[in-house]
TORLO-518172 format. One line per 10 residues: their letters; for each residue z, y, x of N, C-alpha, C. Coordinates in nm, 3 decimals. Atoms other than C-alpha are relative to their C-alpha. Last residue first. Layout:
% TORLO-518172
A) Z,Y,X,Z,Y,X,Z,Y,X  ...
//
This chain:
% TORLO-518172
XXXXXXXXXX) 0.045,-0.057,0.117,-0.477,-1.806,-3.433,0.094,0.055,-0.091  0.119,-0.063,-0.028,-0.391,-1.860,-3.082,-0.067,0.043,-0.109  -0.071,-0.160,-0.037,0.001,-1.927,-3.123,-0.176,0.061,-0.019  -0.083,-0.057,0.052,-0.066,-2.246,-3.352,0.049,0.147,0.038  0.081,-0.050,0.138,-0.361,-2.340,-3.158,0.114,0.098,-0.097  0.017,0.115,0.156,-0.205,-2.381,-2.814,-0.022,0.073,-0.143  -0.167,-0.003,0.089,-0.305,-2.155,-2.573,-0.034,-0.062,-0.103  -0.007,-0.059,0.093,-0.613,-2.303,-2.356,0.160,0.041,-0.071  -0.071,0.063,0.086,-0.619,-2.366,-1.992,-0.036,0.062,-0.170  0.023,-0.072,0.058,-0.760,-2.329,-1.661,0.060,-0.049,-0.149
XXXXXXXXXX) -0.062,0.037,0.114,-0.642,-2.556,-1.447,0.010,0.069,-0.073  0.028,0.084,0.061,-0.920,-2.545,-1.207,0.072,-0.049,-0.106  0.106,0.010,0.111,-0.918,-2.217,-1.148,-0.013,-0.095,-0.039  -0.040,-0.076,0.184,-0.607,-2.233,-0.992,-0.069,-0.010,-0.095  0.037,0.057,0.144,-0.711,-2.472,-0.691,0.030,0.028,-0.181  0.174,-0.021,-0.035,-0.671,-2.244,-0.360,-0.099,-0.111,-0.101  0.110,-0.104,0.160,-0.347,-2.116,-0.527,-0.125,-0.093,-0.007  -0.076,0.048,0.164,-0.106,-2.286,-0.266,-0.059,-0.015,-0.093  -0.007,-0.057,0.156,-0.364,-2.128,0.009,0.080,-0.115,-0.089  0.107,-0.072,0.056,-0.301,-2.284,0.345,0.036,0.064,-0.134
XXXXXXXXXX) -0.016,0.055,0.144,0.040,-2.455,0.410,-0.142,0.035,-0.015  -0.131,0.159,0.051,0.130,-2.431,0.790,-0.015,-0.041,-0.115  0.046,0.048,-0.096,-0.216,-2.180,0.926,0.080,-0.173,-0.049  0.130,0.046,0.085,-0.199,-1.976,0.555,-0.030,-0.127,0.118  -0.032,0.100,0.110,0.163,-1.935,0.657,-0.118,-0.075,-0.006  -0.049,0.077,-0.013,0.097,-1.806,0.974,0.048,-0.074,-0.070  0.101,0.096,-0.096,-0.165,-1.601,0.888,0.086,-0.118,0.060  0.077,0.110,0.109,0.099,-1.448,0.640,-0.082,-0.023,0.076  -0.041,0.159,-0.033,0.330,-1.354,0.921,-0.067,-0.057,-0.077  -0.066,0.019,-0.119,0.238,-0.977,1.040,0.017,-0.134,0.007
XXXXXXXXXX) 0.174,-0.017,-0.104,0.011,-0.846,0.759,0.036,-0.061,0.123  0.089,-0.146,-0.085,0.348,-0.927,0.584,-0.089,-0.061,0.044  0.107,-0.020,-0.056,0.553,-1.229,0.392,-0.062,0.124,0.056  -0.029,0.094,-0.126,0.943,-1.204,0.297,-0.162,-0.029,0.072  0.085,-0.027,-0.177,0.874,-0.931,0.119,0.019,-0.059,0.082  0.059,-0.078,0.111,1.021,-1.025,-0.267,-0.132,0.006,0.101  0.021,-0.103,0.038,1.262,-1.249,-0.023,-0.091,0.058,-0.088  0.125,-0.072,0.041,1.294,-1.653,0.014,0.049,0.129,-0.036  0.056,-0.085,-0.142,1.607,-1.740,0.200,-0.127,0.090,-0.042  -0.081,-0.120,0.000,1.779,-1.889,-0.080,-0.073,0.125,0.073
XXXXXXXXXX) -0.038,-0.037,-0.150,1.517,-2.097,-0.140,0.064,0.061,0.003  -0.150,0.070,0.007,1.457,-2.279,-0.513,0.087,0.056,0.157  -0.096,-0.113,0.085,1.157,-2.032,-0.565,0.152,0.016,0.014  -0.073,-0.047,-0.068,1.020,-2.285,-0.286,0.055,0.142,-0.037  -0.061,0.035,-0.059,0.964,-2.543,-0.502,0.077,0.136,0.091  -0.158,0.018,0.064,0.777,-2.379,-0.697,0.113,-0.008,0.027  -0.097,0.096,0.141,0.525,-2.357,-0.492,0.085,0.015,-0.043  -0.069,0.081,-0.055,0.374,-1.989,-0.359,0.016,-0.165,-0.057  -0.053,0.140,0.109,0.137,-1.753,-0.372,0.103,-0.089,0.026  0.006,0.135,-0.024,0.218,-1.443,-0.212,0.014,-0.121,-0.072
XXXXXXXXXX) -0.006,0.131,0.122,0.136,-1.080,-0.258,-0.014,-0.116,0.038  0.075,0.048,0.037,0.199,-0.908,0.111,0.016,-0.090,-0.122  0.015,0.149,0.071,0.434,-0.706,0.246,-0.126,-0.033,-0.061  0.148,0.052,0.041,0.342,-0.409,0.459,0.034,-0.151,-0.050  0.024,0.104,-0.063,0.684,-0.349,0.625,-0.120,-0.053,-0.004  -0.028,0.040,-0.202,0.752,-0.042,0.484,0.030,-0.141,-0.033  -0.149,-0.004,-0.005,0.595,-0.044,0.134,0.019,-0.019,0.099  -0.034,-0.115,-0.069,0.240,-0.001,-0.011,0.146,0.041,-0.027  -0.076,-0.108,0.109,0.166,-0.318,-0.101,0.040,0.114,0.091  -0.096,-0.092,-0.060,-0.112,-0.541,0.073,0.083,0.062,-0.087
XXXXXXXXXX) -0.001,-0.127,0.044,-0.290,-0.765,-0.188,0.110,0.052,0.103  0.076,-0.060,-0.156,-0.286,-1.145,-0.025,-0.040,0.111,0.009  -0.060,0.074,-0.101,-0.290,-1.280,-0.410,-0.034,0.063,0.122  0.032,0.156,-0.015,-0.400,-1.031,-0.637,0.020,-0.031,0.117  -0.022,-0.013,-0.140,-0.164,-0.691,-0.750,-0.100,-0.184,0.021  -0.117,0.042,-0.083,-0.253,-0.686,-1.121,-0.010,-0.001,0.175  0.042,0.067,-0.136,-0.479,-0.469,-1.370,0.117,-0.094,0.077  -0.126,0.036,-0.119,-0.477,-0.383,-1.677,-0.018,-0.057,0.111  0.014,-0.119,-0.104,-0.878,-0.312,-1.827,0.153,0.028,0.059  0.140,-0.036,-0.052,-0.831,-0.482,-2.144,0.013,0.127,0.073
XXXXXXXXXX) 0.062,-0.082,0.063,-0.462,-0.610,-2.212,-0.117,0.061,0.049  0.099,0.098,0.103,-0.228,-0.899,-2.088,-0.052,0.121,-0.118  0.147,-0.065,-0.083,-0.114,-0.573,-1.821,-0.080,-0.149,-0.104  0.110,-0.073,0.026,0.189,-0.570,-2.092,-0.147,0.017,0.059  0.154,0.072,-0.022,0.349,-0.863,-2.024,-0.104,0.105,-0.065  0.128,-0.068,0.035,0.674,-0.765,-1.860,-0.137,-0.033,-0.040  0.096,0.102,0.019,0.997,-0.929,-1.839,-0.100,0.043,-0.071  0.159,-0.043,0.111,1.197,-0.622,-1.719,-0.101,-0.115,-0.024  0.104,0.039,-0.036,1.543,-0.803,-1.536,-0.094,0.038,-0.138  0.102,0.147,0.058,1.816,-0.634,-1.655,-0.069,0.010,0.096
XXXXXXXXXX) -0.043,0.080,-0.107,2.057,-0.342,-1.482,-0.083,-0.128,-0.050  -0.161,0.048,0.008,2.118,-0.179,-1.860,0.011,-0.082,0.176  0.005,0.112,-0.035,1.740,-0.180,-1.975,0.130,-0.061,0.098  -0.050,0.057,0.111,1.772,0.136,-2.205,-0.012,-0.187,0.119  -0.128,-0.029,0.026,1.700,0.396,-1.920,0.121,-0.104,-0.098  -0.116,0.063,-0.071,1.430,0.195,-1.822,0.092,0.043,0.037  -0.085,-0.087,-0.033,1.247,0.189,-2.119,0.116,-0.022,0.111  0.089,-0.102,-0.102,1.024,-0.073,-2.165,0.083,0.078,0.074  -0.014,-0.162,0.026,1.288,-0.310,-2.316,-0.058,0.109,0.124  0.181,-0.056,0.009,1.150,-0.676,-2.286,0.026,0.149,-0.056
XXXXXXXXXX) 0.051,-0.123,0.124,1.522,-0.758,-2.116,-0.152,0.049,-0.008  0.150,0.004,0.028,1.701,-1.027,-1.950,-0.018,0.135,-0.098  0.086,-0.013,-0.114,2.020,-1.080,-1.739,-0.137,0.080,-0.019  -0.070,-0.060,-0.084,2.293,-1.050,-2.036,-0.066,0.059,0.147  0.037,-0.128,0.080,1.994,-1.188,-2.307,0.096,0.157,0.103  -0.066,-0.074,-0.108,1.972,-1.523,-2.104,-0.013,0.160,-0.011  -0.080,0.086,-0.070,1.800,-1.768,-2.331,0.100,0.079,0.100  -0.103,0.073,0.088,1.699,-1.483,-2.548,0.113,-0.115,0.054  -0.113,-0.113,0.029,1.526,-1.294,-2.314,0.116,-0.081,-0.053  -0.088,0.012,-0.126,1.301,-1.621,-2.230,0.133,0.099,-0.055
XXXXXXXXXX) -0.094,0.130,0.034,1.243,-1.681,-2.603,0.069,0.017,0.159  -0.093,-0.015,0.032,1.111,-1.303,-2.592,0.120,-0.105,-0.011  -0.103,-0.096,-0.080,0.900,-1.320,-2.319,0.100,0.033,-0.073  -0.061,0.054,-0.092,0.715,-1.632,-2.471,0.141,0.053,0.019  -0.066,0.130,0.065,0.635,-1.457,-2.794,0.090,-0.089,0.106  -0.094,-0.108,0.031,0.525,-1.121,-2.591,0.089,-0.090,-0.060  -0.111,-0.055,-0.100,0.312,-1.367,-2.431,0.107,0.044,-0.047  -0.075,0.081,-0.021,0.172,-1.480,-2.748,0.101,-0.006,0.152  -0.121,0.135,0.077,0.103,-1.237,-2.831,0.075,-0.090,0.042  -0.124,-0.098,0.001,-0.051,-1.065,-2.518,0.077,-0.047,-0.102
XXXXXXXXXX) -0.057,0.044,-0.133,-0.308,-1.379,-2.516,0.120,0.104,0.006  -0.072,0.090,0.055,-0.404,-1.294,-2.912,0.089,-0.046,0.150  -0.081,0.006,0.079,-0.486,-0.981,-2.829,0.069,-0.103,-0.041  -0.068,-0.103,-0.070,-0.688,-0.964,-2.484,0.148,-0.035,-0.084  0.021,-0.145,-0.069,-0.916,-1.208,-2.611,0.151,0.029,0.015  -0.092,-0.073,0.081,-0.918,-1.621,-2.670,0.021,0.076,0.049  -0.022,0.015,0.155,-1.115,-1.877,-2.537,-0.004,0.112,-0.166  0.083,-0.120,0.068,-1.140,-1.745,-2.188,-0.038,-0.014,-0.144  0.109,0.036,0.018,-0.998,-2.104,-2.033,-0.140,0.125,-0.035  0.048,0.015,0.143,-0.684,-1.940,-1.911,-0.114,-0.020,0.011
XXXXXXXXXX) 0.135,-0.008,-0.014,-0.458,-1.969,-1.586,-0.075,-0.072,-0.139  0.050,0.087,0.093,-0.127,-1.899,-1.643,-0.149,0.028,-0.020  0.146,-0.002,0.053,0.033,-1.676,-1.412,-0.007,-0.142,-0.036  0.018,0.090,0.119,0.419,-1.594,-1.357,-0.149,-0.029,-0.039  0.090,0.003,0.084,0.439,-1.278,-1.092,-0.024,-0.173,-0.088  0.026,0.098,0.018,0.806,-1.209,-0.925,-0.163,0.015,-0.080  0.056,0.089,0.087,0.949,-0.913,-0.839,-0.076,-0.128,0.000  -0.161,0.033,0.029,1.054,-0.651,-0.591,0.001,-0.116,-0.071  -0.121,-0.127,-0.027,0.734,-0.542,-0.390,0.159,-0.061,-0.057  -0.052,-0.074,-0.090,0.503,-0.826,-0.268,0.080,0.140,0.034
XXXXXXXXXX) 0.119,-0.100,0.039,0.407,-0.957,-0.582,0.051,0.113,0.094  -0.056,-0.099,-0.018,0.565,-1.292,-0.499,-0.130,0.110,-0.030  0.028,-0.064,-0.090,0.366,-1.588,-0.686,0.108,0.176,0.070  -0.073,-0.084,-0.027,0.405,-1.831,-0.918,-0.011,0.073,0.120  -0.046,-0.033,-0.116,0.223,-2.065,-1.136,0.072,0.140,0.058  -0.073,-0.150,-0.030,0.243,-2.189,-1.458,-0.036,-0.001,0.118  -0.029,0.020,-0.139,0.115,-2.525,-1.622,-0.045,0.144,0.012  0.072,-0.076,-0.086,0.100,-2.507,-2.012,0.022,0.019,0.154  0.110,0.086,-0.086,0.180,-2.771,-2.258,-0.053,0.101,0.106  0.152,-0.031,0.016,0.384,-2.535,-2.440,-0.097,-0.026,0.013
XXXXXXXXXX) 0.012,-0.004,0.081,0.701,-2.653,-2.284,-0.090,-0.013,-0.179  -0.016,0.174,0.037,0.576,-2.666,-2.005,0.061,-0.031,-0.121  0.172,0.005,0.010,0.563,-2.249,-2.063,-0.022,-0.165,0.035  0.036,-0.058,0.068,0.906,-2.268,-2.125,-0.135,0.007,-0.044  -0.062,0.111,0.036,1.015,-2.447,-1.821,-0.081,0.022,-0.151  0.069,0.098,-0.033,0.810,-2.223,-1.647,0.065,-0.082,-0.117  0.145,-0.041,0.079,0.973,-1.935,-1.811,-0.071,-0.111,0.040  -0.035,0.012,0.172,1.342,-2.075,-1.715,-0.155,-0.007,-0.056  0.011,0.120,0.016,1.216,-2.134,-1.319,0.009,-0.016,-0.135  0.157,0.021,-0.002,1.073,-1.723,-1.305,0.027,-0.193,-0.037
XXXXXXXXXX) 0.077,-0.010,0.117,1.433,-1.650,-1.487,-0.117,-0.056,0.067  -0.091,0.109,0.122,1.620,-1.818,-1.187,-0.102,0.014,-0.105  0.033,0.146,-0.012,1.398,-1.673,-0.922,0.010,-0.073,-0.146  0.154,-0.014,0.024,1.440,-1.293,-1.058,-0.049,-0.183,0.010  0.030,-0.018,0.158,1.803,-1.341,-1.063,-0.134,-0.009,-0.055  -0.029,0.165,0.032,1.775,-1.477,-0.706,0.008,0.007,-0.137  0.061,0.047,0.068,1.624,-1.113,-0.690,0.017,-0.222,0.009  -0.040,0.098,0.016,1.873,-0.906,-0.753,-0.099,-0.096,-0.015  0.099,0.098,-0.128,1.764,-0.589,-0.636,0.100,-0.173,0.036  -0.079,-0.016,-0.089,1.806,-0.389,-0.987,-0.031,-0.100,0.168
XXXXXXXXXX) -0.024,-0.140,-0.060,1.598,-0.300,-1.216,0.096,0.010,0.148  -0.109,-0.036,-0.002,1.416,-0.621,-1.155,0.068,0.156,-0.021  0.005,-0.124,-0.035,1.040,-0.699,-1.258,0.135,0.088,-0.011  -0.128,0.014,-0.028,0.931,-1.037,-1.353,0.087,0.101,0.070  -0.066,-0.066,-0.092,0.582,-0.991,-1.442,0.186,0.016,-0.029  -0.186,-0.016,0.027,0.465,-1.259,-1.655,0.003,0.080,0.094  -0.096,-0.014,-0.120,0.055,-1.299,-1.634,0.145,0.052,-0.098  -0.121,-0.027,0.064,-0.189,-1.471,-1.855,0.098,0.012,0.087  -0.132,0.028,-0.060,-0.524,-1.572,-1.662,0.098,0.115,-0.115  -0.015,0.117,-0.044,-0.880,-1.575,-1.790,0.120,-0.052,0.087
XXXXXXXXXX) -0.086,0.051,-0.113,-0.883,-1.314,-1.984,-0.002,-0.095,0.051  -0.013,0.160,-0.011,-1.189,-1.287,-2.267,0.117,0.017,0.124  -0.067,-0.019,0.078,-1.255,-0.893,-2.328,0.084,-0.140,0.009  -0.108,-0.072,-0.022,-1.433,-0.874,-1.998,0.110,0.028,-0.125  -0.076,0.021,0.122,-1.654,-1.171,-2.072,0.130,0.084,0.018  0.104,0.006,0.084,-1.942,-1.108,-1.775,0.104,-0.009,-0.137  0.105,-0.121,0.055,-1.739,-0.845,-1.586,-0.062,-0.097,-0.096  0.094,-0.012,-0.132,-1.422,-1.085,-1.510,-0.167,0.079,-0.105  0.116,0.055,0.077,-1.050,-1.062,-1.703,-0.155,0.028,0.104  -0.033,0.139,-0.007,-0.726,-1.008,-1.567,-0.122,-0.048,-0.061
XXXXXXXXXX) -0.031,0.008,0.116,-0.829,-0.668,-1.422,0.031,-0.147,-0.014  0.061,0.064,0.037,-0.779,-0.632,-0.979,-0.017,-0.047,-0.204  -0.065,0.083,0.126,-0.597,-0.405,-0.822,-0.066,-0.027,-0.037  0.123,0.035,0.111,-0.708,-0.332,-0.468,0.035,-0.065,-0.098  -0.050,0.089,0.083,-0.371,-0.236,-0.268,-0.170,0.023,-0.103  -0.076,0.091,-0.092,-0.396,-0.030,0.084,0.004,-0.112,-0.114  -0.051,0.084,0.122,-0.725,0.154,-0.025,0.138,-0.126,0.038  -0.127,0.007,0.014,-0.719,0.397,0.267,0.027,-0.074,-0.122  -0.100,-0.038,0.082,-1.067,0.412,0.242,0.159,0.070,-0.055  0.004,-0.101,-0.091,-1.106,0.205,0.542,0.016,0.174,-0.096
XXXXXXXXXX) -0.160,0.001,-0.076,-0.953,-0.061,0.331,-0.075,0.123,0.079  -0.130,-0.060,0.062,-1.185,-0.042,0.048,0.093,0.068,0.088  0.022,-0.132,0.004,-1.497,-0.059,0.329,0.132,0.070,-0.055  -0.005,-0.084,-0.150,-1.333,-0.375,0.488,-0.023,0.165,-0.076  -0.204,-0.006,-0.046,-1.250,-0.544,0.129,-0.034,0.076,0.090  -0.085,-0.088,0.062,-1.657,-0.430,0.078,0.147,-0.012,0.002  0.001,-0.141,-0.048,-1.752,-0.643,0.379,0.037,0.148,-0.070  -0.128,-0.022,-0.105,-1.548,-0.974,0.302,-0.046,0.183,0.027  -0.027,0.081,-0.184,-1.733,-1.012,0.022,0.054,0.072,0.089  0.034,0.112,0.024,-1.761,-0.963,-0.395,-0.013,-0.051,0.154
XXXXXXXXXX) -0.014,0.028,-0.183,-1.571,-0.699,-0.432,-0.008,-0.104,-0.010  -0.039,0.168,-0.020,-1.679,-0.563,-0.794,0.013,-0.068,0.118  0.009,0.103,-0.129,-1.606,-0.166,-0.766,0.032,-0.154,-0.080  -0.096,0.069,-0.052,-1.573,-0.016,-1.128,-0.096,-0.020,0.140  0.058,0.102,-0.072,-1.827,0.254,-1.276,0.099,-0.090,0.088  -0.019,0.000,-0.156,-1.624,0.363,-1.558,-0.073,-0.082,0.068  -0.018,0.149,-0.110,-1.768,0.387,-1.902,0.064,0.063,0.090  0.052,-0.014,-0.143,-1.741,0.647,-2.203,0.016,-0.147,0.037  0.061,-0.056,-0.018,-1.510,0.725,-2.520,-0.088,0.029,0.114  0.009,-0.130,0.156,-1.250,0.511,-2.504,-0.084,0.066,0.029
XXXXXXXXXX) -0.088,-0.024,0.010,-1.379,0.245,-2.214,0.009,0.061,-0.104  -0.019,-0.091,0.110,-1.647,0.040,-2.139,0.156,0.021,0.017  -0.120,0.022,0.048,-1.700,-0.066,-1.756,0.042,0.074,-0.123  -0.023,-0.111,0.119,-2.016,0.016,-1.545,0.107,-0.063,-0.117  0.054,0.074,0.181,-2.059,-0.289,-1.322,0.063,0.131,-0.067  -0.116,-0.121,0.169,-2.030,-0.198,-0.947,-0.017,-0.053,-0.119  -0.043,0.028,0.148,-2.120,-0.408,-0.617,0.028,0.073,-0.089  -0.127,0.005,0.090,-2.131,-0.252,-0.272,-0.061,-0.008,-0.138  0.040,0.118,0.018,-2.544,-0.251,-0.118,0.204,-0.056,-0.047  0.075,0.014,0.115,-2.570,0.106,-0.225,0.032,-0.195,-0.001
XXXXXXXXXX) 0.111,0.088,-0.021,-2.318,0.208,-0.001,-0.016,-0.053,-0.133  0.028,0.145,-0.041,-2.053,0.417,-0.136,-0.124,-0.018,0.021  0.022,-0.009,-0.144,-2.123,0.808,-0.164,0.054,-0.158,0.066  0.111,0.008,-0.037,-2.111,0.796,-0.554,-0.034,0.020,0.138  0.024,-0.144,-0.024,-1.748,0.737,-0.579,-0.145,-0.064,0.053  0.074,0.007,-0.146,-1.699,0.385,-0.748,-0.035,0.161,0.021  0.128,-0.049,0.015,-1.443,0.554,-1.063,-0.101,-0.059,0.127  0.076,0.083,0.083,-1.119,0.341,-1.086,-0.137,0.038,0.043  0.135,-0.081,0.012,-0.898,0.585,-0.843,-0.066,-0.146,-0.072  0.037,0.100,0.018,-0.531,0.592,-0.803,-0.183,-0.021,-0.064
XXXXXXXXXX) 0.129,-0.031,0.100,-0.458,0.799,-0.534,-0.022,-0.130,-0.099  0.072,0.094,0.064,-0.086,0.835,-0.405,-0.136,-0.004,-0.108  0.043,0.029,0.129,0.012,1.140,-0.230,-0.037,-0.211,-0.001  0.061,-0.144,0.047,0.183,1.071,0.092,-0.040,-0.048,-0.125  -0.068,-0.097,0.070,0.445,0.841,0.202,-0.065,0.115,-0.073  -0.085,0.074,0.114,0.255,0.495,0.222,0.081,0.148,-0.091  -0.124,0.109,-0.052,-0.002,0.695,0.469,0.065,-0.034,-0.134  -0.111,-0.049,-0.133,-0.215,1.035,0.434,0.115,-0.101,0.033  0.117,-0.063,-0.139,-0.528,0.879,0.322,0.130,0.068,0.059  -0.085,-0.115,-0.027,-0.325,0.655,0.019,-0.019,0.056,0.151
XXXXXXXXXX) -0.016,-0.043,-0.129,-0.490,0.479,-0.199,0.045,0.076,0.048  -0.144,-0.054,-0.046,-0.453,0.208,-0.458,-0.015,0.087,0.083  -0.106,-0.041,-0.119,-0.763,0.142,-0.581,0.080,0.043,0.006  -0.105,-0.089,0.013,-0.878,-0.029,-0.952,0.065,0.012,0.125  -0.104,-0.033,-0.091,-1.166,-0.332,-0.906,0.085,0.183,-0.034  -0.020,-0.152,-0.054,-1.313,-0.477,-1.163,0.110,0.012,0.098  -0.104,-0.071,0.077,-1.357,-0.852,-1.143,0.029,0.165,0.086  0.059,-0.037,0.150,-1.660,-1.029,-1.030,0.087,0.047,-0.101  0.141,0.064,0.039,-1.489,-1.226,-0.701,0.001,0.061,-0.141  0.055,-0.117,0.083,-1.126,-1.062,-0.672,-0.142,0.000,-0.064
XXXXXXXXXX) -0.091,-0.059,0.130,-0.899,-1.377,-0.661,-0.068,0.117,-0.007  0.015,0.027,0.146,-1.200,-1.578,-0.477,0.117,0.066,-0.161  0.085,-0.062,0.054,-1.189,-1.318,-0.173,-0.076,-0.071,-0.199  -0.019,-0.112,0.117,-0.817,-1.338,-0.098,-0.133,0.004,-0.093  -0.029,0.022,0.061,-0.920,-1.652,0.170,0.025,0.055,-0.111  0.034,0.078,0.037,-1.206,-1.566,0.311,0.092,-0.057,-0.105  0.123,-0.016,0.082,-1.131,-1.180,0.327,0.003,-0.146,-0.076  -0.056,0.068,0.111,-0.785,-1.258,0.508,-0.121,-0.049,-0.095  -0.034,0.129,-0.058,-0.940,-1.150,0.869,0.021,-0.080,-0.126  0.158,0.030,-0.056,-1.151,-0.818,0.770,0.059,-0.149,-0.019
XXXXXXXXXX) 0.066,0.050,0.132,-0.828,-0.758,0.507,-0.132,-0.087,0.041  -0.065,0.049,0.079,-0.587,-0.743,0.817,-0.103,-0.079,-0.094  -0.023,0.171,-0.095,-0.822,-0.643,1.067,0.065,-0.035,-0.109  0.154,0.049,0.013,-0.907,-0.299,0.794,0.029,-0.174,0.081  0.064,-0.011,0.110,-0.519,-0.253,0.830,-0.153,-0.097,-0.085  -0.063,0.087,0.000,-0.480,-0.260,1.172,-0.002,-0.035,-0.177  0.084,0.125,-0.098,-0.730,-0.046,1.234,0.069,-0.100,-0.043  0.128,0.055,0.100,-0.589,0.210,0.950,-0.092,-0.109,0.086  0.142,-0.109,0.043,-0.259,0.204,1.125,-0.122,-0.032,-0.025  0.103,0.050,0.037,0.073,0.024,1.098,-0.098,0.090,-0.028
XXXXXXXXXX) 0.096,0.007,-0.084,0.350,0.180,1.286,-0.099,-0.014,-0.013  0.013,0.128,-0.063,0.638,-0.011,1.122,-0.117,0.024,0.101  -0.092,0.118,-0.052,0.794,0.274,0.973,-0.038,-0.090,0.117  -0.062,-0.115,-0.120,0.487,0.531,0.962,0.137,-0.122,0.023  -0.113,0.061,0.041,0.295,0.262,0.744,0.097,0.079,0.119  -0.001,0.017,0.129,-0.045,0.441,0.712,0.145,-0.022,0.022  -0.102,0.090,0.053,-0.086,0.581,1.070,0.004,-0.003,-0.149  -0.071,-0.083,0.070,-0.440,0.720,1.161,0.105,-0.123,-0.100  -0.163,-0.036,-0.083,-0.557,0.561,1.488,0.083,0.043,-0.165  -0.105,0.066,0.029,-0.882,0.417,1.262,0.130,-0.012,0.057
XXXXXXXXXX) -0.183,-0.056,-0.098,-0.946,0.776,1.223,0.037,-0.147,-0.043  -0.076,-0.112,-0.033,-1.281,0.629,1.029,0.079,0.005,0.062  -0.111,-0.013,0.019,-1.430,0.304,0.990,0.017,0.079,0.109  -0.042,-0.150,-0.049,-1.846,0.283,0.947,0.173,-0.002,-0.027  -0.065,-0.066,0.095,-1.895,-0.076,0.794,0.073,0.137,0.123  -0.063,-0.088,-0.090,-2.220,-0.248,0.899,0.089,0.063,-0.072  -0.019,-0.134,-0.006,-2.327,-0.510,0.634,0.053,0.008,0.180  0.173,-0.045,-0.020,-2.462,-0.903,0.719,-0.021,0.215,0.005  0.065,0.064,0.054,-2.102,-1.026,0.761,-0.159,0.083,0.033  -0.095,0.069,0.092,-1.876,-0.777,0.833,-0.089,-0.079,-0.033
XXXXXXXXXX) 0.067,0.131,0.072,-2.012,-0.568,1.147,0.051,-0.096,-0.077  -0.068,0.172,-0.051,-1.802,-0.289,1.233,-0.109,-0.044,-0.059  0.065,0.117,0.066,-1.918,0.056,1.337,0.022,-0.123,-0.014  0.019,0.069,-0.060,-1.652,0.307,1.513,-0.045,-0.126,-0.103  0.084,0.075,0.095,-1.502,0.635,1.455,-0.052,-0.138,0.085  0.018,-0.102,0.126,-1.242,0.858,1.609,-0.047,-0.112,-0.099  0.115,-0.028,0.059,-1.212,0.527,1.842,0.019,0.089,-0.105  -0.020,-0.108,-0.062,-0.853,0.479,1.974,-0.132,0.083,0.001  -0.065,-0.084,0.058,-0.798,0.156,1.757,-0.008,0.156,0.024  -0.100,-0.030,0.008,-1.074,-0.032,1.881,0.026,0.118,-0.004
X) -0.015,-0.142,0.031,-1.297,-0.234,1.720,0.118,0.057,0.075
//
């Protein structure tokens, strides 16, 4: 495709995907424009595409670039292709028709779009009340994030504790993400419990650093240990999710191990070097589902 094309037909697999002004800058900093972009997600597809597989999708978008409005849009607009995914989605009073992105060629359409960030629910269309992951967001007021490290190694500890194996991931803006991959056992309510149970023993261990105070007039320079998206129809940033921030970081899984880095940043990955990770480590993640888990009985009932 190239960039200097008003318009210009891609082939993604078995679809054709019509992409617009792909000259038109998104990331005015760094330059990054909607060609570059669409390549991004066209190229990542294989790997990103089992963290969105059969889970609503929630866009991020933004048609005049990182600095302009921000859209956030749930509804599939009836002028998608017919052969894009949807599942009608209860809500208060009504449905939403969600996007389910189930291959490389809807990521391409999102992104032409201007969808720079496809949020994803923690739960999947056939048991959408059921979660199947338990997330920690680790979420600084301030830009401390070796502070952010420290607590993401405490909560692990915490969640082993618990019998429960953690993982960890940058969420390519300031923060940290904490997931706990769940069997589907147990709904929306009892999994936010017991979160909220977790997030407070963390606080506690470190009450000068830590805080589950929404408010972020009242949170003093803390770290926000957040588990509110453990709720029907929240969404999270999934692995290899662009963010809309100069440089174009990228959500990154990681090990553990390398929480312990000095060097590690929030954005230390981009559209620019994560192919070069995925080339030296591959996916970290690329066995999550298999440790799916239950919460222990005592918190689950």
């Amino acid at each position: 495709m190239s960039p200097s094309a008003l318009e210009e037909d891609l082939q993604v697999g078995r679809q054709i995907v019509r992409i617009t002004r792909p000259e038109k800058v998104l990331f005015p900093e760094d330059g990054i424009d909607k060609h570059q972009l669409v390549e991004y997600y066209e190229h990542v597809a294989g790997t990103m595409l089992p963290y969105l597989r059969d889970r609503p999708v929630t866009m991020e978008r933004y048609p005049d670039g990182i600095h302009g409005p921000r859209l956030i849009q749930k509804q599939a607009a009836s002028y998608f292709p017919r052969w894009i995914r949807t599942a009608s989605m209860a809500k208060q009073g009504g449905t939403v028709r969600h996007v389910i992105c189930q291959d490389a060629a809807t990521l391409v359409y999102l992104a032409n779009q201007a969808c720079i960030t496809p949020h994803v629910w923690l739960s999947r269309v056939d048991k959408p009340e059921y979660p199947d992951q338990m997330i920690f967001d680790l979420d600084p007021s301030e830009e401390d994030f070796r502070s952010v490290c420290r607590a993401a190694l405490t909560l692990r500890q915490l969640l082993e504790s618990e019998r429960l194996e953690a993982f960890v991931k940058t969420t390519g803006s300031r923060g940290l993400h904490v997931l706990v991959p769940l069997n589907r056992r147990v709904g929306f309510d009892e999994v936010r419990s017991f979160a909220r149970t977790i997030a407070t023993r963390l606080v506690e261990s470190d009450p000068e650093q830590l805080t589950v105070e929404v408010r972020k007039n009242k949170r003093a320079g803390r770290i926000f240990v957040d588990t509110a998206r453990n709720a029907y129809a929240q969404t999270a940033a999934p692995p290899y999710a662009v963010r809309a921030r100069p440089g174009a970081s990228v959500a990154t899984p990681l090990e553990w191990k390398e929480i312990e880095d000095p060097r590690l940043t929030p954005d230390r990955y981009t559209i620019h070097n994560i192919f070069d990770r995925l080339r030296r480590r591959g996916d970290v993640w690329k066995d999550v589902g298999r440790h799916a888990q239950s919460l222990p009985r005592k918190r689950a009932h």
